[in-house]
C-alpha positions as CSV (number, residue, x, y, z in Angstrom):
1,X,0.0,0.0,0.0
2,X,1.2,3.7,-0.9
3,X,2.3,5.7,1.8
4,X,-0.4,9.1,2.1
5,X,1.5,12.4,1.6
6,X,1.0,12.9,5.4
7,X,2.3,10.0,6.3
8,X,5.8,12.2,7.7
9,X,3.8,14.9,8.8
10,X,3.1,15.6,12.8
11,X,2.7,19.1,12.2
12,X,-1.3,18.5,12.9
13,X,-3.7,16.0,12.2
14,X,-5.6,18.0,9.5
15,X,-2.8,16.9,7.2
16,X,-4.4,13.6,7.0
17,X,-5.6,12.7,2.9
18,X,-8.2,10.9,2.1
19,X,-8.0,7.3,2.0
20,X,-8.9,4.8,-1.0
21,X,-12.1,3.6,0.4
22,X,-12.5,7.8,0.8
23,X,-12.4,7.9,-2.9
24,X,-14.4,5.6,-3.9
25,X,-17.7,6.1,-1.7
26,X,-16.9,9.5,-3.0
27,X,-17.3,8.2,-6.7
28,X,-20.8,6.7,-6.1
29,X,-22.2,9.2,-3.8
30,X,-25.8,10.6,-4.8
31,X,-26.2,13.9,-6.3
32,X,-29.4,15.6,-4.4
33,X,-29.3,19.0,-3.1
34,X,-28.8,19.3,0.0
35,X,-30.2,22.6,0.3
36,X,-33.5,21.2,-0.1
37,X,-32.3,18.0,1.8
38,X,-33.0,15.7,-1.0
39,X,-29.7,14.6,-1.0
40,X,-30.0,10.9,0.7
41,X,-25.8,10.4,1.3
42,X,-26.3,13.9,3.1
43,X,-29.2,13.0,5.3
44,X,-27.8,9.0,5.8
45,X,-24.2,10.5,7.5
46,X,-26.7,13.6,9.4
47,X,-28.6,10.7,10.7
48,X,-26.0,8.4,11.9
49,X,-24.5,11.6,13.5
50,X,-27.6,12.0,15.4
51,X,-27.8,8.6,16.3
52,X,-24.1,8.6,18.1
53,X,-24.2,11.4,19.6
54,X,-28.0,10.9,20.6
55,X,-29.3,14.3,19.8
56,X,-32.4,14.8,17.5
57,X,-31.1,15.9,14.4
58,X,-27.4,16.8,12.5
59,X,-26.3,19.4,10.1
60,X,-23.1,18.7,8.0
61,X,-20.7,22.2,8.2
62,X,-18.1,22.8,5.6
63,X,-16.0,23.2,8.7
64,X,-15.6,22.9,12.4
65,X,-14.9,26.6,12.8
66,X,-19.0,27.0,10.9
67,X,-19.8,24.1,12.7
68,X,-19.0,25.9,16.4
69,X,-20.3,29.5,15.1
70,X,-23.5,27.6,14.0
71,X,-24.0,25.7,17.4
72,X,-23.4,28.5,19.5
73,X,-25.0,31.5,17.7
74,X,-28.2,29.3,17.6
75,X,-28.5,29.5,21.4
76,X,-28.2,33.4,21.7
77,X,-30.8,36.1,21.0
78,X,-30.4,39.8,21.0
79,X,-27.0,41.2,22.6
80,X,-25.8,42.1,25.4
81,X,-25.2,38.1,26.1
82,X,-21.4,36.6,26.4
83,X,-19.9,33.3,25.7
84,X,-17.7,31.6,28.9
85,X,-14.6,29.8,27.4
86,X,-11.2,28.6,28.2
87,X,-8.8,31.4,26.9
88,X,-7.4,28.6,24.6
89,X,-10.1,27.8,23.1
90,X,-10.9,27.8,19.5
91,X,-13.9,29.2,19.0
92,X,-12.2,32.1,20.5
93,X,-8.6,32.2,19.7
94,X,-8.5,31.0,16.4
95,X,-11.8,31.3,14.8
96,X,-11.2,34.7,13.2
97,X,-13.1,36.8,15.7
98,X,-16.5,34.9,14.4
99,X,-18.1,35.3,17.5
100,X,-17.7,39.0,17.9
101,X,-18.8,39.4,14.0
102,X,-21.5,36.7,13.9
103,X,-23.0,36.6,17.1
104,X,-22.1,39.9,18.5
105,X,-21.4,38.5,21.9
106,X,-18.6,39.1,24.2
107,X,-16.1,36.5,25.5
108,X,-15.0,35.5,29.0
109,X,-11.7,33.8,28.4
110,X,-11.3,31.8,31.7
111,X,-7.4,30.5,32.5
112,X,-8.2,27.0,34.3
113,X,-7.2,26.8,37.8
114,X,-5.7,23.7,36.9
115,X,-3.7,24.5,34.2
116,X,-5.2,21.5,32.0
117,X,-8.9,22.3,31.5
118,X,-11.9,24.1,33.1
119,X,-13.9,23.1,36.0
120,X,-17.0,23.8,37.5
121,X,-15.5,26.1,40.1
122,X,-13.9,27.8,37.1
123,X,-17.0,28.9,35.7
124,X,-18.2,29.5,38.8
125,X,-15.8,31.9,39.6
126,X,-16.3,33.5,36.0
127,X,-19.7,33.5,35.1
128,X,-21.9,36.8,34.9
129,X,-25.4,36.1,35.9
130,X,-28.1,38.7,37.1
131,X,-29.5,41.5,34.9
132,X,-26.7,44.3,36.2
133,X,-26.8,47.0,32.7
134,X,-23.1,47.2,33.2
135,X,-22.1,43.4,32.2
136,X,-23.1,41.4,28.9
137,X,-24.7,38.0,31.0
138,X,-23.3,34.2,30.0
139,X,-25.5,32.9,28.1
140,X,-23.4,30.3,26.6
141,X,-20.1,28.0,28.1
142,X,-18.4,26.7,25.3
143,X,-15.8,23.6,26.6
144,X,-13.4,21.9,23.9
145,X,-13.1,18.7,24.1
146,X,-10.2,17.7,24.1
147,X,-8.0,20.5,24.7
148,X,-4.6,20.4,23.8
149,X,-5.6,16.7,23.5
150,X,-6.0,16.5,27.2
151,X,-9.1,14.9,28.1
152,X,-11.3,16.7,30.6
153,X,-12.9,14.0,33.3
154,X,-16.9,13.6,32.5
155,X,-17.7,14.0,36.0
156,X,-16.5,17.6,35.6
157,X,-18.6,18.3,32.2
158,X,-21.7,16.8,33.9
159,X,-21.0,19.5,37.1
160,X,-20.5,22.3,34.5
161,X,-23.3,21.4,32.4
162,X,-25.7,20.7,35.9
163,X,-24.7,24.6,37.2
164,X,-24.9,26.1,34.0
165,X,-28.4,24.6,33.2
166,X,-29.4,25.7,36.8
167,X,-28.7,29.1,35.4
168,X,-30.6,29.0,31.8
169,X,-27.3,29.2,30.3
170,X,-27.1,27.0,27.5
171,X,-23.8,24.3,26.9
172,X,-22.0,24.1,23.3
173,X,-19.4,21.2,22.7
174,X,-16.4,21.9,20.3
175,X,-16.1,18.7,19.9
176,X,-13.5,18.6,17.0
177,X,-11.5,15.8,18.5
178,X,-14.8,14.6,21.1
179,X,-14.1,11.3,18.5
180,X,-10.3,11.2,20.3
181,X,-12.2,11.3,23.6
182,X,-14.3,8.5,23.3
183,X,-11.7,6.5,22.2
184,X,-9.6,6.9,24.8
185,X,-11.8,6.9,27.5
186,X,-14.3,4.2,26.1
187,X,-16.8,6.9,27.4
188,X,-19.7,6.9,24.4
189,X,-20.1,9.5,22.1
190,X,-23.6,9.6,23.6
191,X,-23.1,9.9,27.3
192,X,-20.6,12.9,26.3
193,X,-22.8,14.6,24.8
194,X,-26.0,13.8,26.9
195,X,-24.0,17.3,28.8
196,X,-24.5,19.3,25.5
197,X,-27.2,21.6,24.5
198,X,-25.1,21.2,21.3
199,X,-22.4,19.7,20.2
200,X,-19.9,20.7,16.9
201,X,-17.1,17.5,15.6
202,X,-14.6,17.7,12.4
203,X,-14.3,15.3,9.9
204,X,-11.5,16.3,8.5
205,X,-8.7,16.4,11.3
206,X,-8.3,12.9,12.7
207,X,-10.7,11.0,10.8
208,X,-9.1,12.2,7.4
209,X,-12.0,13.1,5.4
210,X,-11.6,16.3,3.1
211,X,-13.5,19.0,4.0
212,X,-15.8,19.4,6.6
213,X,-17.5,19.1,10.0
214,X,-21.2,18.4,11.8
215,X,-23.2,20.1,14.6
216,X,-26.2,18.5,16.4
217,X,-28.3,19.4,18.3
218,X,-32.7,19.7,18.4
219,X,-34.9,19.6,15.3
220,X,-35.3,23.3,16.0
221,X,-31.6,24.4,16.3
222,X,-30.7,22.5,13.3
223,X,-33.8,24.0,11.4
224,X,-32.3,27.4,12.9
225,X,-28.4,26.7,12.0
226,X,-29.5,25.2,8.4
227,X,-30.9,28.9,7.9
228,X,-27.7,30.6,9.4
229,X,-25.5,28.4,7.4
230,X,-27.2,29.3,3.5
231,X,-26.9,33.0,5.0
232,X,-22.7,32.6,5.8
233,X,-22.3,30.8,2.1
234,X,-22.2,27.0,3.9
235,X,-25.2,25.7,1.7
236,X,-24.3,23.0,-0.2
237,X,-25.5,21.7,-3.5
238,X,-23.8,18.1,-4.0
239,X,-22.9,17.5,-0.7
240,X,-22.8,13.5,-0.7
241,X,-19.7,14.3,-2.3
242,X,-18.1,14.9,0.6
243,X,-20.4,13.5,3.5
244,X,-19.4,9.9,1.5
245,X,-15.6,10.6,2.6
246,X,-17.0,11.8,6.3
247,X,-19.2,8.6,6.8
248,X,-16.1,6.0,5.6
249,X,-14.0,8.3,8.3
250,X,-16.8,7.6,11.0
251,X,-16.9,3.8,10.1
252,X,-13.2,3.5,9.2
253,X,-11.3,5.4,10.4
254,X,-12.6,6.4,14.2
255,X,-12.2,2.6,15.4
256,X,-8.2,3.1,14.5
257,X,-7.9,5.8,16.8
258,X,-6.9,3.7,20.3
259,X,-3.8,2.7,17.6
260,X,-2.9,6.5,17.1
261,X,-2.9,6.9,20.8
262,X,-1.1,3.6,21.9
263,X,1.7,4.8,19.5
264,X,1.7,8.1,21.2
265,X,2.3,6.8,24.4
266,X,5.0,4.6,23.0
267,X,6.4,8.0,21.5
268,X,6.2,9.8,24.9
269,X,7.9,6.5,26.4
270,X,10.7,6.7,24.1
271,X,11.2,10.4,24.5
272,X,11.3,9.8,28.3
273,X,14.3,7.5,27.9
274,X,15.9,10.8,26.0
275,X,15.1,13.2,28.7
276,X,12.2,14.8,26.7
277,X,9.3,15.9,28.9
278,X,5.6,16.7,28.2
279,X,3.9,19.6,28.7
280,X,1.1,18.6,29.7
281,X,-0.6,15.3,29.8
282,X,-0.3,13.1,27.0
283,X,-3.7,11.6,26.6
284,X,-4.4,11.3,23.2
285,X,-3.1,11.7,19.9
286,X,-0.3,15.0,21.2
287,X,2.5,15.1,22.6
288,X,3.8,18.9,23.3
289,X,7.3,18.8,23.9
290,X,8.2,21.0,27.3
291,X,11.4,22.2,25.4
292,X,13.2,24.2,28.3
293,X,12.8,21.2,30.9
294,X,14.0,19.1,27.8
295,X,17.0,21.0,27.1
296,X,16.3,21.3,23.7
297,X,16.4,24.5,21.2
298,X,13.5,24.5,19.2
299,X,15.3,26.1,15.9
300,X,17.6,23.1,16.4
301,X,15.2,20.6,16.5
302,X,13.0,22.1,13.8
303,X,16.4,22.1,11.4
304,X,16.7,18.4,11.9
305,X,13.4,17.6,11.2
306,X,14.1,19.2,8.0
307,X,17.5,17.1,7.4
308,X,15.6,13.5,8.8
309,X,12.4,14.7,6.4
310,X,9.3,15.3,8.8
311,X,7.5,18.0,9.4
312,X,6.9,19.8,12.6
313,X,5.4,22.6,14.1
314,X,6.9,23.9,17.3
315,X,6.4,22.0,20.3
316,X,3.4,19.8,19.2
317,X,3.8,16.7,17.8
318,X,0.3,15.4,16.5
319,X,0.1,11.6,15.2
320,X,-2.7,10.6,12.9
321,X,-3.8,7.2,11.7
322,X,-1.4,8.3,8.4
323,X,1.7,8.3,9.9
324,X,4.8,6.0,9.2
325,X,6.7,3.4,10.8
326,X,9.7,5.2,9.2
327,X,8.3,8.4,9.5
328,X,8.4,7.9,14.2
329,X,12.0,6.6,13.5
330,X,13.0,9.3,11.5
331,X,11.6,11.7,13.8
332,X,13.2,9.9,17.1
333,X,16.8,10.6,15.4
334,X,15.8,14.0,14.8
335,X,14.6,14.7,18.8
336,X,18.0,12.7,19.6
337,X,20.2,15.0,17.4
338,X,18.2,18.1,18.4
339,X,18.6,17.3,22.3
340,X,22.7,16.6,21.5
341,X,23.4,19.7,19.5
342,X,21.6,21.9,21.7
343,X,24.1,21.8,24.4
344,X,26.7,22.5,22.0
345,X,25.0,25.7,21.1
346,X,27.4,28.7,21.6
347,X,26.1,31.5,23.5
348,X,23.7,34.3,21.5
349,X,23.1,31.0,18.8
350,X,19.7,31.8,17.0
351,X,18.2,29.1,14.7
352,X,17.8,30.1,11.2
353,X,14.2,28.3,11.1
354,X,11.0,31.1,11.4
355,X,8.8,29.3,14.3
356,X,5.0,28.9,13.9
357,X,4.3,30.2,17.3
358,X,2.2,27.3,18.2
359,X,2.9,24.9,20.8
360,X,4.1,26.5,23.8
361,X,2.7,27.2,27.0
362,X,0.9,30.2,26.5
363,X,-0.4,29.2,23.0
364,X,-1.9,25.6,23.2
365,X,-4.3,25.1,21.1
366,X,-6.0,22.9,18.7
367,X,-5.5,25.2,15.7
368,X,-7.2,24.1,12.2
């Protein structure tokens, strides 16, 4: 079997290609519109969507980002309202100011006590309730899932979820790696998102399907986010075109995901043995490098993953279901190599490699 073109690639896993089988349910996908939901490959993936994650009915997004600005725009009315989020979070940091512009609602970026992800005494601490003229009131806490591919407990998404409903506020999922979650947790899609008003996933990160994403949630919000999405450009004519790929990533691709993240931990074992510490937790699919308690120059190590031929990003290193047996070797030698020429380094050395500014400490999130 030919290698994928991502198959050297940790830089994220949105590099992921399409697979064969991809391909070919593309080829004989049906050809309704989807704008008038005729289109039965459409409405077969929206269904079995619904069915995992137990919600009422599904809308397929050309993207995660349209799939979160969908989800949580359908729960808010008139301004002044806010959105509670982790300061990290997509939908905040990285989503191109969509909330601001599409639902005109302020943010409360929340730093987690913990340093990991939020709790219930976060939000808590953060929330703005009452009717004071001076504040924009929560009316929607957004938690990723998983953040930095660290897994927040479910006992802490059900306490969120229990205050916040307590409140009227409504819960939204960015769920872009949720199918990382429930693999590693054996947790089911639907007990996650029995937590969420609504709930947003990508297709196209570590399931490997081309373009898109899918938010569910009620008949009524999907009726609402169906009408928001033709008005943002996101209706679709042919869209079994693409849900074809996203449904052979649900049933293909998703069950290989424990694989991904039993070769990460081998990764993060390895590293170990060469002095190269985490981050943060490594419970998924990334492992972010901690590169000052590693003793490793990140310029360094970028240049030889350039000379060993994989591709990195900073700090993160993101496996996928694409990458190589060669490709973890090749980029072992390159860690090894990095962590021994950065102690040679003369003083006032700077790297000739332009960093991404992803991966550290202060920036870790799960960019698209």
């Amino acid at each position: 079997m030919s290698l994928s073109p991502a198959h050297n690639d940790f830089r994220s896993d949105t590099f992921t290609t399409p697979t064969p089988s991809m391909l070919q349910a593309m080829t004989s996908a049906t050809f309704g519109d989807d704008v008038y939901t005729e289109d039965a490959t459409t409405n077969e993936f929206q269904s079995e969507i619904a069915r995992l994650t137990g919600k009422d009915a599904a809308l397929f997004t050309l993207s995660g980002t349209m799939g979160n600005q969908l989800g949580i725009r359908i729960h808010l009315g008139s301004p002044p309202h806010s959105v509670l989020c982790d300061y990290r979070a997509h939908v905040y940091a990285e989503e191109g100011s969509g909330l601001a512009v599409l639902s005109q609602a302020m943010v409360t970026p929340v730093h987690p006590r913990n340093g990991l992800y939020l709790t219930r005494g976060d939000v808590e601490r953060w929330v703005v309730l009452g009717d004071d003229v001076h504040v924009a009131p929560t009316r929607v806490v957004s938690l990723e899932v998983t953040m930095g591919g660290v897994v927040t407990p479910i006992e802490e998404i059900r306490a969120i979820a229990e205050f916040a409903w307590g409140h009227g506020i409504k819960v939204h999922c960015d769920g872009a790696r949720l199918w990382n979650a429930c693999a590693a947790t054996g947790i089911s899609m639907q007990e996650y998102c029995r937590w969420f008003d609504s709930v947003s996933m990508c297709v196209s990160k570590g399931l490997g399907a081309p373009i898109g994403g899918v938010l569910a949630t009620t008949v009524e919000g999907i009726k609402k986010a169906r009408w928001l999405r033709k008005q943002i450009g996101g209706g679709i004519r042919q869209a079994g075109i693409l849900t074809a790929a996203a449904l052979v990533g649900v049933r293909e691709i998703w069950p290989t995901m424990a694989e991904t993240h039993a070769k990460t931990k081998e990764l993060e074992a390895d590293l170990k043995e060469m002095g190269v510490v985490p981050q943060i937790p490594v419970d998924t699919n990334f492992f972010f490098i901690d590169a000052d308690r590693s003793g490793i120059d990140m310029g360094v190590l970028l240049e030889q993953c350039d000379k060993f031929g994989v591709r990195l990003m900073d700090e993160r290193i993101a496996m996928h279901h694409q990458i190589s047996e060669q490709a973890m070797k090749n980029l072992k030698q390159a860690i090894v190599e990095a962590v021994r020429l950065s102690k040679e380094l003369p003083e006032g050395y700077v790297s000739k490699v332009k960093k991404g500014g992803y991966g550290s400490t202060s920036k870790m999130n799960e960019y698209s």
